[in-house]
N, C-alpha and C positions, 0 to 999 in steps of 0.2 A: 419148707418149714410150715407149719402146721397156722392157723390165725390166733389159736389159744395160747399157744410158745411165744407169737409176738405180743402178745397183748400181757404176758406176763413178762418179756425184756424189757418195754416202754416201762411199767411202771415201778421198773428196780430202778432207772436211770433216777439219777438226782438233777434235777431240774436248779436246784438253787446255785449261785455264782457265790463264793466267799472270797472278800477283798480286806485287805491290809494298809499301813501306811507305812515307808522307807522310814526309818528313827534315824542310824546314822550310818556310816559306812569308814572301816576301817582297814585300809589295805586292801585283802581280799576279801574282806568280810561285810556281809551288809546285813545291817539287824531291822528286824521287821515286826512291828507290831499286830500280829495276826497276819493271811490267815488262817483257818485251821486247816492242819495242815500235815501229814507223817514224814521220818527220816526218807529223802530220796524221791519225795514228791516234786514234782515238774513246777515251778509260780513263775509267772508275767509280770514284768515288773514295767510301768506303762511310763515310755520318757518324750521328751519332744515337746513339740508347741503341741498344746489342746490333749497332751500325753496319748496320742494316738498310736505312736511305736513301741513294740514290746520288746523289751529285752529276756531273753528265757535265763530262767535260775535254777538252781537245784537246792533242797532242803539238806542241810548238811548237822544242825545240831539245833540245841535249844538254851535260852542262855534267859533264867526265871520265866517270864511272861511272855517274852519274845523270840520268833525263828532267826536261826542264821542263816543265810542264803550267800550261796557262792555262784556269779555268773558267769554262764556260757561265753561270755565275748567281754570287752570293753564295758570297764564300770562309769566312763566320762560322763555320759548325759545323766545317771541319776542325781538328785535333787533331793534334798529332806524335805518329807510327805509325798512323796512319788507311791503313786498307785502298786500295790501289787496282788494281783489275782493269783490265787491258787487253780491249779488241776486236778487233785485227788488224785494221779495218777503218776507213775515216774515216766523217766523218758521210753520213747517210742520210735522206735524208725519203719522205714518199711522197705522190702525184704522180694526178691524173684529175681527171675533168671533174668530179666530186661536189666538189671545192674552187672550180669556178668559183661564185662569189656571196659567199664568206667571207674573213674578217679570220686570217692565222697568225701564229705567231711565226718568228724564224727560224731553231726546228729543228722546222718544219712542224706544231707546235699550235693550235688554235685558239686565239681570245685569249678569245672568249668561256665558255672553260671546257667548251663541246660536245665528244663526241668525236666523232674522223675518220669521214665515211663509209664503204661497203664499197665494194671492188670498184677500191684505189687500187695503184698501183703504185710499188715500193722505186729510188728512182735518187740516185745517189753526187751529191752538190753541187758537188762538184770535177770539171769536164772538159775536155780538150782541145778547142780551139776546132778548126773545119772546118779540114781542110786545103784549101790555096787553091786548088788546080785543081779540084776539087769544091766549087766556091762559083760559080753560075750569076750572070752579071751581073745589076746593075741594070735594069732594061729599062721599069719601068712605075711611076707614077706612085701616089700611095697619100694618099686625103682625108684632111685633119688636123680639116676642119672648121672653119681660124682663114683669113678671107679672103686676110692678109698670106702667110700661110706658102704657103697653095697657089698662090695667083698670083703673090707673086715671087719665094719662096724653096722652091719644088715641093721636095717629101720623097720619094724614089723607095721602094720597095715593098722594107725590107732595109737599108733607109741606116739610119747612126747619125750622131746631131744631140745636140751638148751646147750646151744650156741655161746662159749664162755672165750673172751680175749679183749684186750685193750684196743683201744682208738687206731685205728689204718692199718689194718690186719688182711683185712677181706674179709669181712664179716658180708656187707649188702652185697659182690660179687657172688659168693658161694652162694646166697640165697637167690638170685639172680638166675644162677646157675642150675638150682633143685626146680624153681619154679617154671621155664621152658624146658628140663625133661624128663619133670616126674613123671609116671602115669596115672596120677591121680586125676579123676574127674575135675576137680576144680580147686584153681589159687585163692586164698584168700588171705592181703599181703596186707598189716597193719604197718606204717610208718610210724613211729611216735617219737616225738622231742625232735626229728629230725633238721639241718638246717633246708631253708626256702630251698634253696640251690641245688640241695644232693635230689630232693623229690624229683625233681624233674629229670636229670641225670638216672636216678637210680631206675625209672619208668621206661625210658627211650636205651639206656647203652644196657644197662644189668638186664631188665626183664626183656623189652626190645617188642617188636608188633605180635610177636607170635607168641609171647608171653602174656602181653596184655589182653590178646584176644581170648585167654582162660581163666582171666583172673580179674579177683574186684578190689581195688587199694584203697583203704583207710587211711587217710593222712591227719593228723595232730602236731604240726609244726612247734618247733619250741617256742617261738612267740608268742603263741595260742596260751590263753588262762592255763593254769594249772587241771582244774574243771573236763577242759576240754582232752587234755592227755589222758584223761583217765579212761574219760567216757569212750577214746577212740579204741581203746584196748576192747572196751565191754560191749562196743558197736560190733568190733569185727567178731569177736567170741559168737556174737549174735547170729551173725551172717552167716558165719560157719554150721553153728548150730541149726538153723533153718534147712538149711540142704543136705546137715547128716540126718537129719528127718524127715528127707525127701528119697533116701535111699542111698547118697551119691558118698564116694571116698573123696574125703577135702583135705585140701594140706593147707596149715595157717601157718604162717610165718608170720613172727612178731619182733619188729625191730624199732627199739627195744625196750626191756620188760625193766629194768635198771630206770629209766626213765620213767616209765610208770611209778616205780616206787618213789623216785622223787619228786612227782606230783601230787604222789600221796601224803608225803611228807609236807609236803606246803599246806598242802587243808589240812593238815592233822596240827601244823604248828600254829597256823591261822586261829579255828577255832580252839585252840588252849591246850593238846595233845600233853604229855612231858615227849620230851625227846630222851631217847633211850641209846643204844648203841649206836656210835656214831653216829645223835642227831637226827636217826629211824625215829619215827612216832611207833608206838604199837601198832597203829590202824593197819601202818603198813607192811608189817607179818601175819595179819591179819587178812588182808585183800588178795595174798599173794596164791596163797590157796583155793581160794575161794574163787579167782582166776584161772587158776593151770589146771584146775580138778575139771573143769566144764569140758577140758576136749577129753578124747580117746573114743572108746568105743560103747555104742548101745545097741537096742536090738532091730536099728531100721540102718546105722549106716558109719562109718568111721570119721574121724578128724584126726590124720597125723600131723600134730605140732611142732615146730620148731619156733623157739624163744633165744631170742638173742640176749647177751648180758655181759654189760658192759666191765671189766675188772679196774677199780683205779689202779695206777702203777703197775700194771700185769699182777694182781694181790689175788690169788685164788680162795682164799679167805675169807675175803669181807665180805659186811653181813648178809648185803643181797645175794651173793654168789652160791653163801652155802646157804640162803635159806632156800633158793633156786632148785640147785642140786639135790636135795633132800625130797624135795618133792616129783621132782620129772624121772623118767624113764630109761636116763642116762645123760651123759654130757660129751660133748666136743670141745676140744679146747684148740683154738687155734693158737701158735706160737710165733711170738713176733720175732726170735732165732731164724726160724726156717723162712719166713718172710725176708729174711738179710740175707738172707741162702739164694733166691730165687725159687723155692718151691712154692707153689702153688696148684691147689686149697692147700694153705701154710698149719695144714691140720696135725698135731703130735698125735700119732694112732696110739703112742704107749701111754699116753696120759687121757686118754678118750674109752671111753666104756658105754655099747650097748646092753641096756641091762637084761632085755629078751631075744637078744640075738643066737641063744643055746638054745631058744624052744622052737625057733622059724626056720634055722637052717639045719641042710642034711649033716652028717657024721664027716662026711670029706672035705662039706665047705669049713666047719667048725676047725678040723684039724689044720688044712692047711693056714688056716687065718690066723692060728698058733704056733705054727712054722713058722710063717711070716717074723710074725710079733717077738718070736724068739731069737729070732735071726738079727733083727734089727737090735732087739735089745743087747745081743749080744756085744755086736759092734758098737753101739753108743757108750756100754759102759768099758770097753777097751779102746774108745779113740782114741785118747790123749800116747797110749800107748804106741799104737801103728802110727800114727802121726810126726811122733818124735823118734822114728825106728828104733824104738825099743823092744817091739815083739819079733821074736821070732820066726819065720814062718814054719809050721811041723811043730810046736809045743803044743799045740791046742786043736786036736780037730773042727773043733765047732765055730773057733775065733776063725781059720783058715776058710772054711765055708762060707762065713758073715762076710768076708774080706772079698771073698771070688764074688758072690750075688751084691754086696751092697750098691755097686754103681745098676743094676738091672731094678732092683727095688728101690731106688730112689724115680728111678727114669717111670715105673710103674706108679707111684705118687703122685706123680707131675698129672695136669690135663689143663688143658686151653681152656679159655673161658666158653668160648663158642664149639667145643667138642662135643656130643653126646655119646655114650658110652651104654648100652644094654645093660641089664644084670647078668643076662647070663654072656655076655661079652667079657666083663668086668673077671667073672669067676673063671672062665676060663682061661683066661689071661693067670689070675691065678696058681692055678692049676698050674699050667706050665712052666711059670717059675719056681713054682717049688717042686717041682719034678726034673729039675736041670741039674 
C-alpha cells in the first residue's frame, strides 16, 4: 500500500470517543442518555469499582432523546450513571481457518477459555445477502451421507433445507450424522437456545473427533441474554460466509432457527414491538429472511444450509414453520410416528420435498425416487386395510407390489447412526430395489 493511501486512511479515522450515562434499566432494557450512536452499533457500558469493566451492548432502538441498549451478558453490575461508550461500529468477530476445530461463543470466543489464534481476519456479522444475478444456479448435486436424503430427496450443492419436527425426534442426531459425511469442505454448526448439557453431548456422541476436526460450533445456550441467540445465528452465517468467499463448499447447520425467533421476539417485546401472531413481533418475519437469504450460492463459492425448526405440538402451521418453509429450498419433516416405529432418520419422504432435486439429478434417478415414493404411498394409504385383512391379495396390482417391497424399503430407510453411505452407493441401492 502506497504512503499517500495511508495517510489518507489515518485521516478518515475518527479520533473522538463519545460517551453516555446508564438513566435506567428495565428488564432487558437499558436506556441511555447518549451516545451518538446508530441502530446495531456495538457501546461499552463501564461497571465495577473505578468502572473499569465493560460490559458490551448492542443499539437496539430509540425512545425521544435517549438509545436502548440490549446487553451481551449479565445486566447485575450496572448502576444508574454507569458510563457508556459508543463504537460507531456493529459487532465484529474474527474469522480463519485457525477456528476450524474449536467450540465459540457468539461474539467469536472460545468457550474453552483459550485465546484466538494468529493470522484471523475482522468481518462485520451483519451482511447483505448476494445479489440475485450473481447467485450462479444450482447445478450439482452435494453427499449428505443419509441414504434417504441423497436418493430421494437429493440436496443440490448451495440449496437450503429446513429441518421441520417436534422435541426428541432426532433432529441433533441427523445433523450429527450430515455433518461427519458430508463432502463438503467445511461444517459450520450453530447451537442456539440449546440446553448446557446437550452442547457437550451433541459435540463428543453426534459430531464425535472426526466431525469436530471439520467443523467450527457456534454455541448460544438458552441461558445466555436473548441478545446473545441472535447474534450466534448472525456469527455463524458470518463464518460461513467468509469461506464461501474463500472459494470452499460449506454446509451450516442451524439448530435452531424457531429459537432465534424467540429471541427476536424478546427484544422486539422489550423494546415496545406489538405482538402479532401468536405473540411474533414483526421484527421477527422480518429477521428471518434477512437470515436464510445470506446462504446458497455466489460467484466464489457455496453454503448448503440446513435450518432446524422446531414445531409446537408436531403443528406444521405455526407461524415460524411456514414462515420457514416459504422461504428455503425445501423441507424435511421428521415424524415422531416413525420414531415409535423404530425408524431412524425418522424422516416422512411423502411429506418431505426437495425443491431442485429435478434439476441435479439424472432421468433414472428422478424416476425411480418416484417409484419409490409411489410405492410407499401406496401402502400407507391402504394399511389400515392389509392390516385388518381386509384386502385381498390380486385386486390391485400396484397395492400387491407395495405389500411384496414394503418390508425391503423400510429396511432401505433405516441407517445407523455411525453408518456412512456414498451417493452413489445410496442410488444404487435404489436402483436395485426398484428393479426387483
Amino acid at each position: 500500500m502506497k504512503a499517500a493511501d495511508l495517510i489518507g486512511q489515518i485521516k478518515q479515522i475518527d479520533s473522538y470517543k463519545r460517551y453516555g450515562r446508564v438513566k435506567r434499566v428495565v428488564g432487558l432494557m437499558i436506556e441511555s442518555q447518549g451516545p451518538e450512536s446508530s441502530i446495531g452499533d456495538v457501546c461499552f457500558i463501564h461497571v465495577g469499582h473505578n468502572q473499569k469493566r465493560k460490559i458490551q451492548a448492542e443499539v437496539v432502538g430509540f425512545k425521544e432523546e435517549n438509545i436502548i441498549l440490549m446487553p451481551y451478558t449479565s445486566v447485575n453490575d450496572i448502576s444508574p450513571g454507569s458510563l457508556v461508550e459508543g463504537s460507531s461500529k456493529p459487532l465484529e468477530i474474527k474469522v480463519g481457518s485457525g477456528l476450524i476445530g474449536n467450540v465459540i461463543d457468539s461474539l467469536g470466543n472460545p468457550l474453552d477459555g483459550s485465546s484466538l489464534p494468529r493470522g484471523l481476519s475482522a468481518v462485520f456479522t451483519e451482511q447483505d445477502p448476494p445479489n440475485p444475478l450473481t447467485r450462479p444456479p444450482i447445478s450439482e448435486p452435494i453427499q449428505v451421507g443419509v441414504k434417504m436424503i441423497d436418493s430421494l430427496l437429493t440436496v443440490g450443492n448451495g440449496q437450503r433445507v429446513g429441518i421441520f419436527a417436534g422435541s426428541g425426534v432426532g433432529k441433533s442426531t441427523l445433523l450429527g450424522m450430515v455433518a461427519r459425511n458430508t463432502k463438503a469442505d467445511l461444517n459450520v454448526i450453530a447451537l442456539i437456545g440449546e440446553r448446557g448439557r446437550e452442547v457437550r453431548e451433541f459435540i463428543e456422541r453426534d459430531l464425535g473427533p472426526e466431525g469436530l476436526s471439520r467443523s467450527i460450533v457456534v454455541v448460544a445456550t438458552s441461558d445466555q441474554p436473548a441478545l446473545m441467540r441472535i447474534k450466534g445465528a448472525f456469527t455463524a452465517t458470518a463464518i460461513a460466509e467468509y469461506f464461501r468467499d474463500k472459494g470452499l463448499n460449506v454446509m451450516l447447520m442451524m439448530d435452531s432457527v424457531t429459537r432465534v425467533a424467540m429471541a427476536q421476539r424478546e427484544v422486539g417485546l422489550a423494546i415496545g414491538e406489538p405482538p402479532t401472531t401468536k405473540g411474533y413481533t414483526p421484527s421477527v418475519f422480518a429477521i428471518l429472511p434477512k437470515l436464510l437469504e445470506r446462504t446458497g450460492t455466489n460467484m466464489n463459492g457455496s453454503i448448503t444450509a440446513f435450518y432446524t425448526v422446531l414445531v409446537d405440538g408436531d403443528d406444521m402451521n405455526e407461524p415460524i414453520a411456514d414462515a420457514v418453509r416459504g422461504i428455503l429450498d425445501g423441507h424435511f419433516v421428521l415424524d415422531r410416528a416413525l420414531a415409535n416405529k423404530g425408524q431412524y432418520p425418522a424422516l416422512n419422504v411423502l411429506k418431505s420435498v426437495s425443491r431442485v432435486m429435478n434439476q441435479i439429478v439424472t432421468d433414472e434417478h428422478r424416476k425411480s425416487a418416484e417409484k419409490l415414493r409411489d410405492l410407499l404411498s401406496t401402502y400407507m394409504n391402504s394399511e389400515d386395510l392389509i392390516n385388518i385383512g381386509a384386502y385381498k391379495r390380486g385386486s390391485s396390482k400396484q397395492i400387491d407390489e407395495a405389500i411384496r417391497l414394503y418390508p425391503e424399503i423400510i429396511n432401505f430407510m433405516k441407517q445407523e447412526t455411525s453408518e456412512s453411505v456414498s451417493i452413489q452407493d445410496s442410488m444404487n441401492e435404489l436402483y436395485r430395489l426398484i428393479a426387483d
